[in-house]
C-alpha positions in Angstrom: -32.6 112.7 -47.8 -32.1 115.3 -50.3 -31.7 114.8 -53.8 -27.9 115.8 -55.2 -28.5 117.8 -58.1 -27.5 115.1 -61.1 -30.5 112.7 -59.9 -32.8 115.2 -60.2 -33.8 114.9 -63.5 -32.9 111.0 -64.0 -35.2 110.5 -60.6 -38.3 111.9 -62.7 -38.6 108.5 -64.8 -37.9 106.3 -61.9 -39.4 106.0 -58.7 -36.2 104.4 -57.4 -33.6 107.4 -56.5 -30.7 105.6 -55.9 -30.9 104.2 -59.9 -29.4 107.2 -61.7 -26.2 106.8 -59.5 -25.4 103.3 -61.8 -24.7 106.1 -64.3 -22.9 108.5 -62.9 -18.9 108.7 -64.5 -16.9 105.5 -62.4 -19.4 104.4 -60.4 -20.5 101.3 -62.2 -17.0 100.2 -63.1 -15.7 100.5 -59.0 -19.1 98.6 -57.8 -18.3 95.7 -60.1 -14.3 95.7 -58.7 -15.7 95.8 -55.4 -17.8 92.8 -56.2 -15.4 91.0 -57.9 -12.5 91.4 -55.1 -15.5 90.5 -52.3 -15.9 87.3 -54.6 -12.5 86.5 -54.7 -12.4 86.4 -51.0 -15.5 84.4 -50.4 -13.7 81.8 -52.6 -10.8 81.2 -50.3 -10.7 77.2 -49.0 -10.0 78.2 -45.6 -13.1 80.0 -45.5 -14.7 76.1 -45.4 -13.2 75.3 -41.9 -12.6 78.7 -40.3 -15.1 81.0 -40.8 -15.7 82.1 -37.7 -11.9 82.7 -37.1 -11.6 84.8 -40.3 -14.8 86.7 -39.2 -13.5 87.4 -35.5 -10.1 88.6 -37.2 -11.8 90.7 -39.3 -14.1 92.3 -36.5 -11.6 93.2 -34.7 -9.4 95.0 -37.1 -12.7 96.6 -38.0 -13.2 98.1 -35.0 -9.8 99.7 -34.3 -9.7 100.9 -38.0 -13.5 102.7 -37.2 -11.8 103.7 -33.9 -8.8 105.6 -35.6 -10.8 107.3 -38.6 -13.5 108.6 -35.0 -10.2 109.9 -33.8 -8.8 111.3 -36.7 -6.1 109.0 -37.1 -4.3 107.9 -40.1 -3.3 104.6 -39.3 -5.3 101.7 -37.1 -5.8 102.1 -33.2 -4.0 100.4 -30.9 -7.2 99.8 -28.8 -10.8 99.9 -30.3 -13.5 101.8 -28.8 -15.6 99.8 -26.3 -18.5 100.8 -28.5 -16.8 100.4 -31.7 -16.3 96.4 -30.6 -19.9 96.3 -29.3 -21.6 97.6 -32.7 -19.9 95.5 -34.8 -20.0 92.0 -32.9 -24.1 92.6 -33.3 -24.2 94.0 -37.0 -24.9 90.9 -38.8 -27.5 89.5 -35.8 -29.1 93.3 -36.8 -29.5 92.6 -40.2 -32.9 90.7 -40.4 -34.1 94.2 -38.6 -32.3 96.7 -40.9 -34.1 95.1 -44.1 -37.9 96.0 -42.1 -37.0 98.9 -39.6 -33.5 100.9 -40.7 -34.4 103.5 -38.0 -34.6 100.7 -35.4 -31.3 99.6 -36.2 -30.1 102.7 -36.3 -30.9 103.3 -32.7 -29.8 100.2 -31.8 -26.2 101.0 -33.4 -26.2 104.4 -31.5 -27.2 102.8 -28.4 -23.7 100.5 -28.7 -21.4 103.1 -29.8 -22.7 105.9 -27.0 -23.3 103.7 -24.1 -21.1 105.3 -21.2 -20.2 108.7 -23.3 -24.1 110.2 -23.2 -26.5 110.2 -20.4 -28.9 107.2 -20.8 -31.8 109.0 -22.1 -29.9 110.1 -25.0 -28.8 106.4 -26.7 -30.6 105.5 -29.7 -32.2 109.4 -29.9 -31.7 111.4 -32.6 -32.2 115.2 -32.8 -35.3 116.5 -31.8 -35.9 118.5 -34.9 -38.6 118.3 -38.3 -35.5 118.3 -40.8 -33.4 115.8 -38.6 -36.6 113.2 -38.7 -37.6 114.0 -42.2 -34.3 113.3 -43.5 -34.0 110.0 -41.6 -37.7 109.3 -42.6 -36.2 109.7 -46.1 -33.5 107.8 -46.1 -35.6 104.3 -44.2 -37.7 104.9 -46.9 -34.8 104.7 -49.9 -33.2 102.0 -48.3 -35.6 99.4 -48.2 -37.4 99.9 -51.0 -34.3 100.1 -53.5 -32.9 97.7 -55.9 -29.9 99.3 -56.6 -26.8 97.2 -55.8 -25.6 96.7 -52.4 -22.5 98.7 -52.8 -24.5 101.8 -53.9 -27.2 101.5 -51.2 -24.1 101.4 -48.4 -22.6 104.2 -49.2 -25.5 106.5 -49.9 -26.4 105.1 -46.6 -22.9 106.1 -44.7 -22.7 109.2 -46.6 -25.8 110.3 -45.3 -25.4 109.5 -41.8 -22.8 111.3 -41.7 -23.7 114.5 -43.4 -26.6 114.3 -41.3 -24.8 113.7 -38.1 -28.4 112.9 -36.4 -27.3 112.1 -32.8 -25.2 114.2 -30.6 -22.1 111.5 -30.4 -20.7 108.7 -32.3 -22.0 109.3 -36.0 -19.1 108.5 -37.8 -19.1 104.6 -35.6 -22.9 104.5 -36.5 -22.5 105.3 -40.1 -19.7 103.2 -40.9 -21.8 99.9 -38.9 -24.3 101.4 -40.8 -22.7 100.9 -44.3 -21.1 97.7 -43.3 -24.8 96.5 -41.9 -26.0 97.2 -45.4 -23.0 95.2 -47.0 -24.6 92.4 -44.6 -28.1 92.8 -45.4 -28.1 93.1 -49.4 -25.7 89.7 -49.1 -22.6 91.8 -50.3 -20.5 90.5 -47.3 -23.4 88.6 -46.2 -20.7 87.2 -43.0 -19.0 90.3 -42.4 -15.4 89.3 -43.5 -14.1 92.3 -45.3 -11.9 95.4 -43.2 -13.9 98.3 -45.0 -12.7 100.5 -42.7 -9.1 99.6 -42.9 -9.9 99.9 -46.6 -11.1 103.7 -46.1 -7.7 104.0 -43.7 -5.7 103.0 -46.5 -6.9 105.3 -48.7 -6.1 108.1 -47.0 -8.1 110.2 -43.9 -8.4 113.6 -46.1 -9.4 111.7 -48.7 -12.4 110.4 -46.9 -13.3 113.6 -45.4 -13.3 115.0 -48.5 -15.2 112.9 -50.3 -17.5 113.0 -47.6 -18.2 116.7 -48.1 -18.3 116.5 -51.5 -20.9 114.0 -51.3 -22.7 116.3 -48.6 -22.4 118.9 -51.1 -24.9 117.0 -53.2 -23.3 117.5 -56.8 -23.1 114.7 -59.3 -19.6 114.4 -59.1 -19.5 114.8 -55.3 -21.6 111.7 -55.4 -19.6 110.4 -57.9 -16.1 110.5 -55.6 -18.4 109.6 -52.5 -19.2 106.4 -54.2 -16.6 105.2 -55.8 -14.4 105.6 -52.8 -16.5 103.4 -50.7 -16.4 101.0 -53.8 -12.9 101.3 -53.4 -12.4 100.5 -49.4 -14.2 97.5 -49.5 -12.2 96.3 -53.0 -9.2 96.8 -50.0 -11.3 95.5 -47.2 -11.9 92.0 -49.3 -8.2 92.4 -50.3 -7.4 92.6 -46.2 -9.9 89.6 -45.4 -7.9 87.3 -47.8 -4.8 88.4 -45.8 -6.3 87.5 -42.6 -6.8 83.8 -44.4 -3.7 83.8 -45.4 -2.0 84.7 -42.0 -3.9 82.5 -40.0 -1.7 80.0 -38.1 
């Protein structure tokens, strides 16, 4: 994973890389509203007798919100991908494995999302090429070795993936499971009950493609808008899981 140009410097006096983004302009402030609003939700009463019924709800808008933001949408699908619903009903069973083998989980995520779209021998593969591996090498390394907050480790992690694109189909479904996985793993949204990706919906399509290039673009204030966006979706994707409690009949 390359280094955007405003860690270089700060990444000399620490050996973790992901630090200097806690001072980059914004970013603190949206991880702690992130936080906060994920708190708020894990708070709710309901959440004491229908867990599981939250968690399904939320899966499922998950997975048409991932679906339309694939498809360039600007508003939820009306039907998920199959693989969209397959990655995410296994994300927090993966977790365990992401925190001791992220490329593992990786293929594992790839081999949901592409099952019946690439021939067989393709799922769970990435590019067969030294910068492709080196980059993924990289980033396994970062992300489990880290202490930086959840939050920030997730969207490094998404933005990555997808600036990377490392498999031939289906790298915007992996990196978003990919993201949410970390939100899972670092005990963020340790049950999975936010809508992050109706949060990145709401925001606005071009605004998350932008802020994806921007962050691809490696600048400090690319990275900056990268991460506080993704902050900012799953400050909306808590907002939506307290809906879903609130709606339930």
């Amino acid at each position: 994973m390359r280094q955007p140009l405003g860690w270089c410097h700060a990444a000399a006096v620490t050996d973790d890389p992901l630090a200097p983004l806690l001072g980059l302009p914004g970013v603190p402030e949206a991880v702690d509203a992130s936080r906060a609003a994920v708190d708020r939700l894990l708070k709710e009463r309901v959440l004491q007798t229908r867990r599981r019924e939250v968690r399904a709800e939320a899966l499922r808008r998950a997975a048409l919100a991932t679906t339309a933001l694939d498809d360039g949408s600007a508003s939820p699908s009306v039907v998920a991908s199959p693989g969209a619903l397959r990655m995410l009903r296994e994300v927090r069973a993966m977790s365990q494995v992401w925190g001791r083998a992220p490329l593992q989980a990786l293929a594992r995520l790839h081999t949901l999302a592409a099952a019946g779209t690439v021939p067989d021998d393709e799922l769970g593969r990435p590019r067969d090429d030294p910068a492709t591996s080196a980059r993924l090498t990289q980033l396994s390394a970062t992300v489990t070795t880290s202490q930086a907050p959840g939050v920030v480790v997730a969207a490094v992690v998404h933005g990555e993936l997808l600036a990377l694109a490392p498999f031939d189909a289906a790298n915007g479904l992996v990196a978003r499971a990919a993201g949410r996985l970390v939100l899972v793993q670092r005990g963020v949204d340790p049950d999975a009950l936010t809508v992050p990706e109706e949060g990145l919906l709401r925001l606005g399509l071009d605004r998350y493609r932008q802020a994806a290039a921007a962050f691809a673009a490696g600048t400090s204030a690319g990275v900056a808008e990268w991460v506080t966006l993704v902050a900012a979706s799953l400050q909306g994707g808590a907002a939506i899981g307290r809906q879903i409690c609130a709606e339930l009949p």
